[in-house]
C-alpha positions as CSV (number, residue, x, y, z in Angstrom):
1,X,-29.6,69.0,-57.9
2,X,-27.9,71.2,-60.2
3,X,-28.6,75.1,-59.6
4,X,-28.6,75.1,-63.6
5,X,-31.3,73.6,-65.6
6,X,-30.8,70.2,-66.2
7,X,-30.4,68.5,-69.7
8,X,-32.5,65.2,-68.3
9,X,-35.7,65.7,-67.2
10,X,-36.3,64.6,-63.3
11,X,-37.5,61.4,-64.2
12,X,-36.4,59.5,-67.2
13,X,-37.8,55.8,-67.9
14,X,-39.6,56.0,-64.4
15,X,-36.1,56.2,-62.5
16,X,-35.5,59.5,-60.5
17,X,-32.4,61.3,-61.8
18,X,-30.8,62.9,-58.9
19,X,-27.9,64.9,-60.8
20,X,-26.2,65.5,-63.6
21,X,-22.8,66.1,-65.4
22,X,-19.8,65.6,-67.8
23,X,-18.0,62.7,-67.6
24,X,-15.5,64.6,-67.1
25,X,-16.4,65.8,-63.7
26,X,-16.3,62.5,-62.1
27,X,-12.5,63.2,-61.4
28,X,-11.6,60.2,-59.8
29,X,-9.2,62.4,-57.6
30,X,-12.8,64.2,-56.2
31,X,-14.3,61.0,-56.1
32,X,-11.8,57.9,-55.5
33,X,-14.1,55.4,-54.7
34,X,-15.9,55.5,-58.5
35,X,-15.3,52.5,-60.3
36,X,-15.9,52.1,-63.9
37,X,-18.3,49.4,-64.8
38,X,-18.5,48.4,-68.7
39,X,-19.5,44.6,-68.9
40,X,-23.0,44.2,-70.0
41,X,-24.1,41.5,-67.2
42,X,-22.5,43.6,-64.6
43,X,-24.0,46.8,-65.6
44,X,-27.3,44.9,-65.4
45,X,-26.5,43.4,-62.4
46,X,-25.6,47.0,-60.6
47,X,-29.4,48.3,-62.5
48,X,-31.2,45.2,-61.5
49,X,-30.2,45.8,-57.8
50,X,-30.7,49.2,-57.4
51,X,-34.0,49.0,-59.1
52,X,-32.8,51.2,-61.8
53,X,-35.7,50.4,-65.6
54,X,-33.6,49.9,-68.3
55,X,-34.3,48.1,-71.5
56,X,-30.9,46.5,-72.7
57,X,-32.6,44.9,-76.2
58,X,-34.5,48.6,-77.0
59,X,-32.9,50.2,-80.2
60,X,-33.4,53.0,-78.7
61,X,-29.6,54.4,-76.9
62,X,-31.4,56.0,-74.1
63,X,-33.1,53.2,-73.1
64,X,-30.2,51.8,-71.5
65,X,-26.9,52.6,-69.7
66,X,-23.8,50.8,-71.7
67,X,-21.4,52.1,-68.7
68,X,-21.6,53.0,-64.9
69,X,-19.7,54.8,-63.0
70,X,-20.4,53.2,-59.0
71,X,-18.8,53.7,-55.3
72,X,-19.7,50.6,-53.3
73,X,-19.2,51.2,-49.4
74,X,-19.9,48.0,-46.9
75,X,-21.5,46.2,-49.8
76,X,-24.2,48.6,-51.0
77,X,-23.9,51.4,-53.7
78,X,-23.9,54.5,-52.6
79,X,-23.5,56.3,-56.1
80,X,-24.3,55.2,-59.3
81,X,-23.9,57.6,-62.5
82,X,-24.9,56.0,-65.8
83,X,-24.2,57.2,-69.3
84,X,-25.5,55.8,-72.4
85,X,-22.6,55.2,-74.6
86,X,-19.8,52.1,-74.2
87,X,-17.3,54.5,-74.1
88,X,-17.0,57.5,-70.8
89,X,-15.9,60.2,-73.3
90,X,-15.4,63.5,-71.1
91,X,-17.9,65.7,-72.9
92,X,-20.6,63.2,-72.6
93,X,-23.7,63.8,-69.9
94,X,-23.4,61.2,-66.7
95,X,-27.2,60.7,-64.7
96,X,-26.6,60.3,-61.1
97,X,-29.3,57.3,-60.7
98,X,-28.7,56.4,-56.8
């Protein structure tokens, strides 16, 4: 974890967040193997396997995770950071989730 205090509370909708940071920090040249995942069925797909709760028809944004940021080694993710907006602005907050 973070040696600052984190914006997200450990655990947020019953899923253990493991990190946090900007957008921004997930520098693909840090971290090559991130992919960006913004399709609806696929971002459910990724949550679904991991376990990850998530209410995609809540009105509420925090609910659910409208992008993902995964690495995907020998078939399994291995990182998962999820942000509530459609769009991976750099100032926005990322939740490592796996």
């Amino acid at each position: 974890m973070s040696t600052q205090e984190p914006n997200y509370p450990v655990e947020y909708r019953g899923n253990e967040i493991y990190d946090e940071t900007k957008v921004k920090n997930l520098n693909p040249d840090d971290k090559p193997n991130l992919s960006l995942v913004e399709g609806s069925h696929e971002i459910d797909t990724v949550l679904d396997h991991c376990g990850i709760n998530y209410d995609r028809d809540s009105i509420v944004l925090e609910d659910t995770y409208n992008c993902l940021w995964v690495d995907v080694q020998n078939g399994d993710y291995v990182e998962v950071w999820g942000i509530h907006k459609c769009v991976p602005y750099n100032h926005l907050t990322a939740v490592k989730l796996v």
